[in-house]
N, C-alpha and C positions, 0 to 999 in steps of 0.2 A: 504494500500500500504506500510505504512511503517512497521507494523506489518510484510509482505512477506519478505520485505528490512532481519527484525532483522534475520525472522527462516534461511532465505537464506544463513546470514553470519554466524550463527549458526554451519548452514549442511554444505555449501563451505568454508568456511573461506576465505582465500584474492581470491578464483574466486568469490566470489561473487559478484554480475554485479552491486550493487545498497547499499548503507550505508544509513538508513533512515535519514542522514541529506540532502543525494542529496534528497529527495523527499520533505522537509521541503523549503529548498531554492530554488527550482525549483518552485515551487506553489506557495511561495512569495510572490519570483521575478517578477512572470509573470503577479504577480494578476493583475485585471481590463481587462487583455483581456481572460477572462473566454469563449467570442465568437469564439477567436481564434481555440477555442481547441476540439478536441472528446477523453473523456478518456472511453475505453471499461474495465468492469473487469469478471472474469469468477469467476465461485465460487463452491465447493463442501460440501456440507452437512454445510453450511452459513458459511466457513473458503476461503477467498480470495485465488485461487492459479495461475490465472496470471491477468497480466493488460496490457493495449496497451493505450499509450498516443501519437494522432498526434497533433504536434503543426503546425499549419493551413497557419502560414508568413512562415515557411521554409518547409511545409512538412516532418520535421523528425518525424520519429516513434518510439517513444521509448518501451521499453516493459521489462517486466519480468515474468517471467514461474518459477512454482518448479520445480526441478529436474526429478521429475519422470513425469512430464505431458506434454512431450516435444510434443507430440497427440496433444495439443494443436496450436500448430505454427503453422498451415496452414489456421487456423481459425484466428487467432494473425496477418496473415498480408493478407485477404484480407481487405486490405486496400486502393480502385482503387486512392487518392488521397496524398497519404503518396508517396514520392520519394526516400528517403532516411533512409534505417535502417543497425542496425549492430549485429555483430556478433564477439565475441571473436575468433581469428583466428585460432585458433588452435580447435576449435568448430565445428567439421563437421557435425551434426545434424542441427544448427540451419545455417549454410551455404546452405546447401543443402534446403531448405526451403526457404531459401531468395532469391536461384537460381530460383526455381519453380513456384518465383512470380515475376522475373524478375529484382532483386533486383542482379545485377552481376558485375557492375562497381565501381571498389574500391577507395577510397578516405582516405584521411589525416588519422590516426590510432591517438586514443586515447590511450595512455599509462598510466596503473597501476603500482604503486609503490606501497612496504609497508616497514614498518621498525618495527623491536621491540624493546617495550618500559621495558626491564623486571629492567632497572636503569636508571634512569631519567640521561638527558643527561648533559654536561658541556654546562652555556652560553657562548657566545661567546663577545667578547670584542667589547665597542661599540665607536666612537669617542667622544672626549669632549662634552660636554654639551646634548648627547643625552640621555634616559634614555629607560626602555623598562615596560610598564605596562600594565595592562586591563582595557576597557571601564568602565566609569560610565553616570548615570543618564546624566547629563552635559555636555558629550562630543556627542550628537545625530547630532548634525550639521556638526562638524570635521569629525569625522566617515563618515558619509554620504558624506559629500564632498572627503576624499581620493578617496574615491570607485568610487566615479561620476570622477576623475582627473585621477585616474588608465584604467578604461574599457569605456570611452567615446569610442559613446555615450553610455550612459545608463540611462536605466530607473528610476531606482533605486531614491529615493526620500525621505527625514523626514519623510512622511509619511506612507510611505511601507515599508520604513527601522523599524520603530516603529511596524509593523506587524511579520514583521521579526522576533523579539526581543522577541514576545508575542507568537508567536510559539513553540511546542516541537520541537526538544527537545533542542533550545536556550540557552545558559548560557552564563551571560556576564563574568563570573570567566576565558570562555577560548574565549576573543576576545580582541585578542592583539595584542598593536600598539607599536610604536618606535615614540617616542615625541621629535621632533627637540627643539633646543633651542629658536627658536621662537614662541612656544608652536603649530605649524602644527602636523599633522602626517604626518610621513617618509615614514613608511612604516607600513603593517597591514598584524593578519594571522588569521583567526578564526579556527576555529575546533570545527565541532559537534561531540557529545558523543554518545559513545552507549553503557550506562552502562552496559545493557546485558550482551554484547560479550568485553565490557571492550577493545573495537575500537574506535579511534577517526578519524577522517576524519576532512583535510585541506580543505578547500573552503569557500570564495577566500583567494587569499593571494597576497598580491601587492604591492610594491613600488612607490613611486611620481616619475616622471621622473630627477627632478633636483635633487633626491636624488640617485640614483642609483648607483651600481660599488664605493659603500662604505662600502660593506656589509649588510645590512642594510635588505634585506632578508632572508637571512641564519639566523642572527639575533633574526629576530622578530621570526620566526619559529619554532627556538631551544627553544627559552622566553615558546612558546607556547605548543609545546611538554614536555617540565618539565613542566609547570601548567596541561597537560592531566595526566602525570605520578601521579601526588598528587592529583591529586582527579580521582585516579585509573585505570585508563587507563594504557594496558600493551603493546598496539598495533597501530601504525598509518597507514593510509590509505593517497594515493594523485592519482591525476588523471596530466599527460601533453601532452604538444602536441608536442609544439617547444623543439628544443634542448636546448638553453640556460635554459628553465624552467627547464627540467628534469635535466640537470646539478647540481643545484641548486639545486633541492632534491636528487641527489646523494652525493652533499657536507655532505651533514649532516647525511647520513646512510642510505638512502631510497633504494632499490633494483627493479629493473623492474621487475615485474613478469608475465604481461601477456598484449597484445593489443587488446584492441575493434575495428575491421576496419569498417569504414562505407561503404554502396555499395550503387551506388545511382542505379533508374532503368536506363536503356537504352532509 
């Protein structure tokens, strides 16, 4: 899967639906509900060229197709217990397909950003006594506790976060926090690599509530995009939803370029 991720963002560049860190952190994330889930993959002469993953508490159906095997979609969503799939909007191929399986009522739009990395960016000024660095060995608790204080509830645990970590394609050189002067984290952004195609993808990226509207986002972000630019990265990737979020990756250079809407069936 994440091999389709790399060739995809290879051939599409920022359409590319999927950056093989979202498939590292989705897998995870999720682990121990393995029951949850039906991943289907299709394959030609033993080279992966699409997958269908329904997660089972929400019925979403995720997927990816190469390019030229869009023949496949109709197979990709019978799916009688999937509710909800998507489709880049502007994508009338795989619209028309999600119409055919009753996939027609539209919901919240996922928004693509990208920015380019061809010089690393200016950091940005932080208040007294905060500082901006990346994880070590030591900080597994902190770390894990932002993330669980950010996206309550969540799963997320010492010990799935430690799986995490042990994952491709993981590096803790771009998991970067903002250390309050009472040694918390403030705020945190990580970023998977994709030496490959020399893209880096944000996810997650978060602020403590009692820290916010100090910049302290924009911040930790910028930290983390100059650490993608040095260790090569020429490209970033983000995914929003809300406005204030995409805001926030517009502050710093980020450009909308395309929306996933999801359609639930009728």
């Amino acid at each position: 899967m994440q091999r389709l991720a790399a060739e995809q963002r290879r051939a599409l560049g920022r359409r590319a639906p999927w950056h093989v860190g979202d498939i590292a952190w989705g897998l995870k994330e999720h682990e121990g509900r393995e029951h949850e889930w039906r991943i289907r993959i299709w394959e030609e002469r033993g080279e992966l060229v699409a997958w269908t993953w329904l997660k089972g508490a929400s019925g979403t159906l995720e997927h990816d197709v190469r390019a030229d095997r869009g023949d496949l979609l109709d197979q990709m969503l019978d799916e009688p217990e999937a509710r909800v799939a998507s489709a880049f909007e502007d994508d009338a191929e795989t619209r028309a397909a999600l119409a055919r399986h009753g996939f027609e009522r539209p919901v919240e739009p996922l928004h693509f950003l990208a920015r380019d990395l061809a010089d690393p960016p200016e950091l940005l000024p932080l208040p007294d006594g905060f500082r901006c660095r990346t994880v070590e060995p030591r900080d597994l608790r902190e770390r894990v506790s932002i993330h669980r204080a950010v996206w309550a509830p969540s799963r997320v645990t010492q010990a799935s976060f430690t799986k995490v970590q042990a994952a491709w394609p993981y590096r803790a050189s771009l998991d970067c926090v903002v250390e309050a002067p009472d040694g918390r984290f403030a705020a945190y952004c990580h970023i998977w690599p994709d030496d490959e195609n020399a893209v880096g993808e944000l996810e997650p990226v978060g602020v403590r509530s009692d820290f916010r509207r100090r910049g302290l986002g924009a911040a930790v972000c910028t930290f983390a995009l100059r650490r993608l630019h040095e260790e090569g990265g020429r490209e970033a990737v983000v995914y929003c939803i809300s406005e204030p979020a995409c805001a926030l990756y517009r502050s710093i250079g980020f450009d909308l370029h395309s929306s996933l809407v999801g359609y639930e069936r009728a």
